[in-house]
Backbone as a ProteinNet text record, in pm:
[ID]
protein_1_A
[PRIMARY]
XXXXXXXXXXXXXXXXXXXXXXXXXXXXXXXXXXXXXXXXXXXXXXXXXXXXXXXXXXXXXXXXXXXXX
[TERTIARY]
10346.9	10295.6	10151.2	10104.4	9942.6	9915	10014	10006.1	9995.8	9984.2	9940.2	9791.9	9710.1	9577.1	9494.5	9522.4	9424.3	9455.8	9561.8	9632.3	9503.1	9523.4	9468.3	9306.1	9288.7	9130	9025.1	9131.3	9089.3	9048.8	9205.3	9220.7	9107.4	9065.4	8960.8	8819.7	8805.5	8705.4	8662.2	8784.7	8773.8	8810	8828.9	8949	9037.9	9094.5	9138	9343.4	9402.1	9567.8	9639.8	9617	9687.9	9809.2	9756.2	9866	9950.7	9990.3	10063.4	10170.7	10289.9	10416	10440.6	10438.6	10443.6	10606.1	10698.8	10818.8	10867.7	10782.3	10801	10740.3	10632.9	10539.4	10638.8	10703.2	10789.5	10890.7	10968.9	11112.2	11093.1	10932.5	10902.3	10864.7	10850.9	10765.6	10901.9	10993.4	11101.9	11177.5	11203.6	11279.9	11171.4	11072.7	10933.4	11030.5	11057	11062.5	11204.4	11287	11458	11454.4	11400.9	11356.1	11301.4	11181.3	11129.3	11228.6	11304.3	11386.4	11493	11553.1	11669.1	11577	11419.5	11386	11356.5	11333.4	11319.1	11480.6	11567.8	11729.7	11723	11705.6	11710.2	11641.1	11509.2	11389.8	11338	11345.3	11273	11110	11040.4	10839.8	10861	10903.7	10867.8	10919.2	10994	11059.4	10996.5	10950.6	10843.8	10703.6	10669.7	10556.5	10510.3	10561.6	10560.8	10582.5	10694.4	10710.4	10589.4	10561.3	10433.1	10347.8	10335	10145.5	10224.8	10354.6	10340.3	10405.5	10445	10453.2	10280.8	10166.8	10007.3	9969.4	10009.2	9931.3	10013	10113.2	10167.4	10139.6	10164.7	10159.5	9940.9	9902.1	9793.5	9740.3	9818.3	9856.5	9882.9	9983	10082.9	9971.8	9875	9792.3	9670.4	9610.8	9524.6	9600.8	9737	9798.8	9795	9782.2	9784.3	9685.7	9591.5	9448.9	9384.7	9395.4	9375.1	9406.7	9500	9607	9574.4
12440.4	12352.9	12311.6	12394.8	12370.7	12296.1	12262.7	12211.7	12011.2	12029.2	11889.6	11853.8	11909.5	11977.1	11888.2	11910.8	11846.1	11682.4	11651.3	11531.2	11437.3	11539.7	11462.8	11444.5	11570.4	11615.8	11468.2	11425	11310.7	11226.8	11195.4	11027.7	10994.4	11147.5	11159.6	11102.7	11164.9	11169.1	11060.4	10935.5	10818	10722.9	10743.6	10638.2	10576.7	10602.7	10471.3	10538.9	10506.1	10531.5	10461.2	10348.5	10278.8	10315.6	10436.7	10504.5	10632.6	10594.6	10686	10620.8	10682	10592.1	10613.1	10476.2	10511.7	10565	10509.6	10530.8	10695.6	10714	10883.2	10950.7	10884.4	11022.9	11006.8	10865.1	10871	10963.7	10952	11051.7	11152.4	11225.6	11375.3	11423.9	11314	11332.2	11366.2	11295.3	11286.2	11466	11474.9	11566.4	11680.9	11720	11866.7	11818.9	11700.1	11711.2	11773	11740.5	11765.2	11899.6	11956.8	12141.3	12184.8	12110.9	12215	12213.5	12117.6	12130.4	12204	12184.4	12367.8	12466.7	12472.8	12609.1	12657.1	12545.5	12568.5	12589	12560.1	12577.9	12678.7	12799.4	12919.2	13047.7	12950.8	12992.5	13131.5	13052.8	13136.5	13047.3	13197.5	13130.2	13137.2	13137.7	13086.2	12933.3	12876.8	12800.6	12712.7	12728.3	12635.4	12600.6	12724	12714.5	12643.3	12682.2	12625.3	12462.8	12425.9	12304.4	12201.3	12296.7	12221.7	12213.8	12304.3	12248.9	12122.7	12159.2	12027.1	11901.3	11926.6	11784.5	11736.2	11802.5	11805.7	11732.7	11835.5	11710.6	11582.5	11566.6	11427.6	11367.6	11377.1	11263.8	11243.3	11341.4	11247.9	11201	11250.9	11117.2	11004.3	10999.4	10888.6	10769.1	10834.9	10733.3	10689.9	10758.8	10720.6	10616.4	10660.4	10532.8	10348.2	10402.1	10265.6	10258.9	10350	10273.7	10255.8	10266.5	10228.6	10091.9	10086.3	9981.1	9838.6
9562	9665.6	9640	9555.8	9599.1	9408	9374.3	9240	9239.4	9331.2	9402	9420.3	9462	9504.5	9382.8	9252.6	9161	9179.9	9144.7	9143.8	9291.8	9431.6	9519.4	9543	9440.8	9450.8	9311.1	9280	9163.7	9255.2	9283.9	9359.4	9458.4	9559.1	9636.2	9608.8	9461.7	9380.5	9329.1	9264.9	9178.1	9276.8	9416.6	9472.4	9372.5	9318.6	9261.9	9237.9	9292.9	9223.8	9189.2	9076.1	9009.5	8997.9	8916.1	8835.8	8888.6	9023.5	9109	9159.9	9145	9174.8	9325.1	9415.9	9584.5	9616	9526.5	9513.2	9516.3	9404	9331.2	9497.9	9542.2	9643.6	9802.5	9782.2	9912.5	9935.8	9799.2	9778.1	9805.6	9738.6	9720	9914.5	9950	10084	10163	10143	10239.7	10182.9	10073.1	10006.5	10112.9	10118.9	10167.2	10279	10362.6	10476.6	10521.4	10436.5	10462.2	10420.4	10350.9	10287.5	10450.2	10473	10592.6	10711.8	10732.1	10852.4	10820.6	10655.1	10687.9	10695.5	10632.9	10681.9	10836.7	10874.5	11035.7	11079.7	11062.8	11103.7	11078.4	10942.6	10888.9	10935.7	11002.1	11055	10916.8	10845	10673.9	10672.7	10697.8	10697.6	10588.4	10465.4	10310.1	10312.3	10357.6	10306	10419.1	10508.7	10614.5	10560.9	10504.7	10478.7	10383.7	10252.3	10146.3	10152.9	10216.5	10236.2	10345.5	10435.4	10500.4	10432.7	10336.5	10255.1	10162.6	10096.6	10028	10026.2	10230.4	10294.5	10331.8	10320.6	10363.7	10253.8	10159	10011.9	10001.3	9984.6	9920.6	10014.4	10177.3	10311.2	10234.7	10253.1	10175.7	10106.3	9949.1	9823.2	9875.6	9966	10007.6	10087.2	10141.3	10264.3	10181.2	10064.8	9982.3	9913	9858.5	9780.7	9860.2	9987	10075.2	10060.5	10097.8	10162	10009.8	9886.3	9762.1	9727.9	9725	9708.2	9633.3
[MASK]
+++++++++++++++++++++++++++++++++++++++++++++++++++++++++++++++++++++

């Protein structure tokens, strides 16, 4: 989850995400989200957790990718 972290700590850094696919960060965004809701069905804190930090990073890859744009 937290292997995201550099990726966002750039974009932060350079503004700039040309070279970030909005396609690739949507899928990945939706996929954290369909993971955290069986973990909430399962009610498994690994499988919540994990998935909330890295529905946190990509939703804010995802809003730099706009507000870049």
């Amino acid at each position: 989850s937290f292997s995201y972290f550099p990726q966002l700590a750039k974009i932060m850094k350079e503004k700039e995400t040309k070279d970030i696919s909005l396609g690739m960060y949507i899928m990945l965004f939706i996929g954290f989200t369909l993971w955290l809701v069986y973990g909430i069905l399962r009610k498994d804190i690994v499988i919540i957790s994990a998935n909330s930090i890295a529905i946190l990073f990509s939703l804010a890859i995802l809003l730099f990718k706009l507000k870049y744009k």
